[in-house]
C-alpha positions as CSV (number, residue, x, y, z in Angstrom):
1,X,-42.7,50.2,-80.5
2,X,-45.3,52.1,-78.1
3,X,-45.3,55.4,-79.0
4,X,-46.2,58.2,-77.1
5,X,-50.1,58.4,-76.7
6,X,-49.2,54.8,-75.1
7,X,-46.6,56.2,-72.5
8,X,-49.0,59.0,-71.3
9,X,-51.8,56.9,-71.1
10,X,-49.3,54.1,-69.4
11,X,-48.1,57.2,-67.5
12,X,-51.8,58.1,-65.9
13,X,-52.3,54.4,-65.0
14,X,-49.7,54.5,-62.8
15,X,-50.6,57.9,-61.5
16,X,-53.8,56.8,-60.0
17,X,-52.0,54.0,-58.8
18,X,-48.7,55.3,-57.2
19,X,-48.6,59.1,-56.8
20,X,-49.1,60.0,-53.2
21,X,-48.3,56.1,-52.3
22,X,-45.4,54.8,-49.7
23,X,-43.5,52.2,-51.5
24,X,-43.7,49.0,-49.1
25,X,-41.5,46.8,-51.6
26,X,-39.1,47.8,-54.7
27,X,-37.5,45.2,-56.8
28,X,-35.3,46.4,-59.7
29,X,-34.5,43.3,-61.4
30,X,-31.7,44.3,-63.8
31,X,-28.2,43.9,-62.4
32,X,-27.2,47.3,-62.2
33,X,-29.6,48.3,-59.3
34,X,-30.1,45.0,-58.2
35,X,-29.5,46.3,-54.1
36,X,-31.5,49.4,-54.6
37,X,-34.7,49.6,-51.9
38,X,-36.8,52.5,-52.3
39,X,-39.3,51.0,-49.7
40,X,-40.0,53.8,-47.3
41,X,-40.1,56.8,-50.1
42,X,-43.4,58.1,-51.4
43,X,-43.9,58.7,-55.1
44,X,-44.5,62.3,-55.7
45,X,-45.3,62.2,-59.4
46,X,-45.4,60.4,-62.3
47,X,-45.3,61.3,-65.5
48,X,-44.3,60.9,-69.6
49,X,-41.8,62.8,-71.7
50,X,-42.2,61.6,-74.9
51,X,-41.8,58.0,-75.3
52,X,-39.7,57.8,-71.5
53,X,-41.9,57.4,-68.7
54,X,-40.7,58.6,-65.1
55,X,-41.9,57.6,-61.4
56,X,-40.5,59.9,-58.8
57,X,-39.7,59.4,-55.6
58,X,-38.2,62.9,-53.1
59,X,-34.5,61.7,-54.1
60,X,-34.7,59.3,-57.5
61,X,-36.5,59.8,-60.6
62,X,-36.8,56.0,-61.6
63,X,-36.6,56.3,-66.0
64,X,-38.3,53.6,-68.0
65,X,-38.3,53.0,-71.3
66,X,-40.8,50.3,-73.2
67,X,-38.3,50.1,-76.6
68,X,-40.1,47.6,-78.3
69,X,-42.0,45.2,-76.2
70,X,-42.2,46.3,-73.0
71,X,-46.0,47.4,-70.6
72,X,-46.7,48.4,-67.2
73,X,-49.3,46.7,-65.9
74,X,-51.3,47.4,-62.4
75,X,-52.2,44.3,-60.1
76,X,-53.8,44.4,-56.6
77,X,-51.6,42.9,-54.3
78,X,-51.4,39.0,-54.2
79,X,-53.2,38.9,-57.9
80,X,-52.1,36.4,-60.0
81,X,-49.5,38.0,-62.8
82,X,-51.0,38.0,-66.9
83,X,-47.2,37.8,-67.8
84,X,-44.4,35.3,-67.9
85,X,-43.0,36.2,-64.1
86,X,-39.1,35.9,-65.8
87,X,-40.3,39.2,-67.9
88,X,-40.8,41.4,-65.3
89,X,-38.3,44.1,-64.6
90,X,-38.9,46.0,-62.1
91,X,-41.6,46.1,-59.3
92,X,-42.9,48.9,-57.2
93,X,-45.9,47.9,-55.0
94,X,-48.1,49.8,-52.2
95,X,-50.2,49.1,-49.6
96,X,-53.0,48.6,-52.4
97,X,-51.0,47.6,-55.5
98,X,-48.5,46.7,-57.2
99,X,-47.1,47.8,-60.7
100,X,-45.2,45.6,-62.7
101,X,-42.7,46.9,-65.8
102,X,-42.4,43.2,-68.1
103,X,-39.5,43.4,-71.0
104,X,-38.9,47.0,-70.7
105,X,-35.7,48.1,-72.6
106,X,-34.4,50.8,-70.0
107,X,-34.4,50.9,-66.3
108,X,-32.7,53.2,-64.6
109,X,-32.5,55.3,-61.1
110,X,-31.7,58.9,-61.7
111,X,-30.9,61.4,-59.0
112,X,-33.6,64.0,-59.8
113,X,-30.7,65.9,-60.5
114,X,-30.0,63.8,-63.2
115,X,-33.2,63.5,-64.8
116,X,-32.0,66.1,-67.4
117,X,-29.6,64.0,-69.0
118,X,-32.2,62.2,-70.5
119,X,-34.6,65.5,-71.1
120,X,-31.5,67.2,-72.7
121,X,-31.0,64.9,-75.9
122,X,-35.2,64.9,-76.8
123,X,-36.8,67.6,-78.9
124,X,-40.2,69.4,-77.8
125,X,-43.0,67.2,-76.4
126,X,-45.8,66.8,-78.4
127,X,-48.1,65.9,-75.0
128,X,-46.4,67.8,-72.3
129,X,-47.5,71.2,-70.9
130,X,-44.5,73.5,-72.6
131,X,-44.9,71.8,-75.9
132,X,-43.1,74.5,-78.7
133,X,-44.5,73.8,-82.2
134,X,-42.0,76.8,-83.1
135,X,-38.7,74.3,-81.5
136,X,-40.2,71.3,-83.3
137,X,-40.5,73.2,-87.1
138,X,-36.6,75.1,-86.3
139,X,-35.2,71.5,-85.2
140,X,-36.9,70.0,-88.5
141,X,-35.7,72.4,-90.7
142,X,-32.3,72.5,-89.6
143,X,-32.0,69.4,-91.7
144,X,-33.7,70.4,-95.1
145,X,-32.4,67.3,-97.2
146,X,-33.2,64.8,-94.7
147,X,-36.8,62.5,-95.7
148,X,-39.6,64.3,-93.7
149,X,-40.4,60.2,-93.1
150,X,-36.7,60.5,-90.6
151,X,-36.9,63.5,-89.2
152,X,-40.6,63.0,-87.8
153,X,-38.9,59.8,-86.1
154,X,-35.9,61.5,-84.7
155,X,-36.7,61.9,-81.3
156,X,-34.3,65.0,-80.7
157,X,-36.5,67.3,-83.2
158,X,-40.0,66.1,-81.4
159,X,-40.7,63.8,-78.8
160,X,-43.4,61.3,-79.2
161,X,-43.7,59.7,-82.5
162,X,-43.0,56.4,-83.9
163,X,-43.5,54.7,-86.9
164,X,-47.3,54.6,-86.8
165,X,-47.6,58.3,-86.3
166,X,-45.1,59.3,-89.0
167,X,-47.2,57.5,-91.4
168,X,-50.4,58.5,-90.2
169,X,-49.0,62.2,-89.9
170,X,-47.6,62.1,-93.6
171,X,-50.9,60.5,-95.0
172,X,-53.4,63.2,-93.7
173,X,-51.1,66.3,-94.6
174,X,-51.1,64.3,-98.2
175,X,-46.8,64.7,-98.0
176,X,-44.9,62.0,-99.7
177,X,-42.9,60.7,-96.6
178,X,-39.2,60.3,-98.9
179,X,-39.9,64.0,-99.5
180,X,-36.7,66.0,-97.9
181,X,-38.0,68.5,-95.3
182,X,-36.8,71.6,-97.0
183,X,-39.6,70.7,-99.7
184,X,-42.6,70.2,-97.7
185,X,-44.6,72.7,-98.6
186,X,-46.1,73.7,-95.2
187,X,-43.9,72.3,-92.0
188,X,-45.3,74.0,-89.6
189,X,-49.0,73.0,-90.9
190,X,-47.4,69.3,-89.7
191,X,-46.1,69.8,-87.2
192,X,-49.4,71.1,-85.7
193,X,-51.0,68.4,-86.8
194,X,-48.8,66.5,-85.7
195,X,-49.4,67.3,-82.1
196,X,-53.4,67.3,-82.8
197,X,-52.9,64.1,-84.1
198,X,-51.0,62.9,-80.7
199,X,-53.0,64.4,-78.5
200,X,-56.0,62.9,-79.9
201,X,-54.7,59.0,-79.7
202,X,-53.7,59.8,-75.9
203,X,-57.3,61.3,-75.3
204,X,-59.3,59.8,-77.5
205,X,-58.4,55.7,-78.0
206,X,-58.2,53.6,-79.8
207,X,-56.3,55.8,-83.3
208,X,-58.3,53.9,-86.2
209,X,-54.8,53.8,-88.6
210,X,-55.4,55.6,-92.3
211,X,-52.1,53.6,-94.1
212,X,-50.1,51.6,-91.1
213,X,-50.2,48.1,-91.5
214,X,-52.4,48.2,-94.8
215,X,-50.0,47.6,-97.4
216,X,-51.8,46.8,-101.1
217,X,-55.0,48.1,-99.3
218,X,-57.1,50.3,-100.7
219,X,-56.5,54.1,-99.6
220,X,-59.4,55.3,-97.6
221,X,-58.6,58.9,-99.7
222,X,-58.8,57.7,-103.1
223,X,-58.3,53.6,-103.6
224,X,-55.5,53.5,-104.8
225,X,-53.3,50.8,-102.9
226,X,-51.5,51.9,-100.3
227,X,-47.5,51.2,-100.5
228,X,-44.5,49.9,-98.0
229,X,-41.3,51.5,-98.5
230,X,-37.6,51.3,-96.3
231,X,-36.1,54.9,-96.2
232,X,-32.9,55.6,-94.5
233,X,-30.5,52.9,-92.8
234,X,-31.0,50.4,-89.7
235,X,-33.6,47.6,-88.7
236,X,-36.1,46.9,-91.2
237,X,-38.7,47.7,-88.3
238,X,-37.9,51.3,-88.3
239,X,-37.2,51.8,-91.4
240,X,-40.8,50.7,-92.9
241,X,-43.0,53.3,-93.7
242,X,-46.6,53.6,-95.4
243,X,-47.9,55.9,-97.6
244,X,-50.2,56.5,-100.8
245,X,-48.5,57.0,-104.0
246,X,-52.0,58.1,-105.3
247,X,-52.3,61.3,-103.3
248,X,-49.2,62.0,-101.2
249,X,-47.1,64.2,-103.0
C-alpha cells in the first residue's frame, strides 16, 4: 500500500498540474457520483493528509484514497493512457492536462464542509505543517500493551505510515516491533524519527529499505538474517512485519 511519502509526492504532481486550473471535463467513474460535473470550477489546492489525498474545488473537496493498488498519473491532453482504460476511476482534465486516478480504493466528493469527517478519525500528520510529535507519543501511549509494530500502523495515533515504514522505523530505533508500547524505552525518540524518517522518503527518493522485503537476508547492522513475523489479526499483507532478531530488542 503507498504510504505517505507517495501521497505527498502524488499530491505535488497534481499541484503543478491542477491548482489554479478550470476544470473543462470531470468524470467520476464509480456509481455513486456517476452525474457529478465539476467542469466550470477551478481547483484551488491540492493537497495530502496522511495517506488521503484531496483536490479542491470553491464548493467540493474531491477525497481519494490509493488502498492498495491505486496511482494518479498526469497525461497531456489526447496522450495515449499507460494503464488498462477500464482502471481508471476518476478523471479531472484542463486546458493542458489531464489527471487520471486508476484502481483507487476511495472516491468521494465532500462538501468542504465535510472534509473533516475524514480529518477527525486520523492522528497527527507526519508531513503536514501542524504536525504534533507530542499528539502522536500521547495517542501511542494511551495503548501501552498494544505491539509498537500496530500502533505505528494505526492511522488514528499518526498519519502516514504503512508497513514499510513501521519496519524501517523499528529497525533504526533497534526496537523489537512485538514489543508493547508501554516498554519502548524511548517513544518519543520514535516518534521523531519517525517523522525524520517520512519526511526524508517524500524529499529525498527513492528510501533504500534496511529490513522490508529482505527476509533471511543479511542485516546491514550486524548479519544476522533478517526475520518475517505476522503480529495482530487481519490480511496477511498487513500483518507482515520485518525486523532483526540480532539487534532489535
Amino acid at each position: 500500500m503507498p504510504e505517505g511519502d507517495t501521497v505527498f509526492r502524488t499530491a505535488a504532481r497534481l499541484r503543478t498540474a491542477l491548482a489554479g486550473k478550470m476544470l473543462v471535463r470531470t468524470d467520476f467513474r464509480v456509481p455513486r457520483y456517476a452525474t457529478l460535473d465539476l467542469s466550470g470550477q477551478t481547483v484551488e489546492e491540492v493537497g495530502s493528509y496522511g495517506k488521503h489525498l484531496f483536490v479542491r474545488t470553491p464548493t467540493v473537496s474531491i477525497h481519494t484514497h490509493l488502498k492498495m493498488e491505486g496511482e494518479w498519473r498526469v497525461f497531456t491532453p489526447g496522450q495515449r493512457w499507460t494503464k488498462p482504460a477500464f482502471t481508471a476511476r476518476l478523471i479531472l482534465a484542463t486546458a493542458e492536462a489531464e489527471a487520471v486516478g486508476f484502481a483507487l480504493g476511495t472516491v468521494e466528493a465532500l462538501r468542504r464542509e465535510q472534509e473533516h469527517t475524514v480529518l477527525d478519525r486520523l492522528g497527527p500528520d507526519l508531513l503536514g505543517p501542524n504536525w504534533d510529535a507530542a499528539e502522536a507519543v500521547r495517542r501511542l501511549a494511551a495503548e501501552p500493551d498494544r505491539p509498537i509494530g500496530l500502533a505505528l500502523l494505526d492511522q488514528r495515533n499518526l498519519a502516514g505510515i504503512g508497513n514499510i515504514f513501521r519496519s524501517e522505523i523499528c529497525f533504526i530505533e533497534r526496537v523489537d516491533p512485538r514489543r508493547p508500547v508501554g516498554s519502548v524505552p524511548d517513544l518519543p525518540a520514535l516518534v521523531d524519527r519517525a517523522h525524520r524518517v517520512l519526511h526524508s522518503a517524500a524529499h529525498d527518493p527513492p528510501w533504500r529499505p534496511y529490513v522490508y522485503r529482505r527476509h533471511r537476508r543479511p542485516c546491514r547492522r550486524c548479519g544476522t538474517d533478517l526475520t518475517l513475523t505476522l503480529i495482530g489479526d487481519g490480511p496477511d499483507s498487513e500483518r507482515g512485519i520485518y525486523f532483526c532478531t540480532g539487534c532489535q530488542e
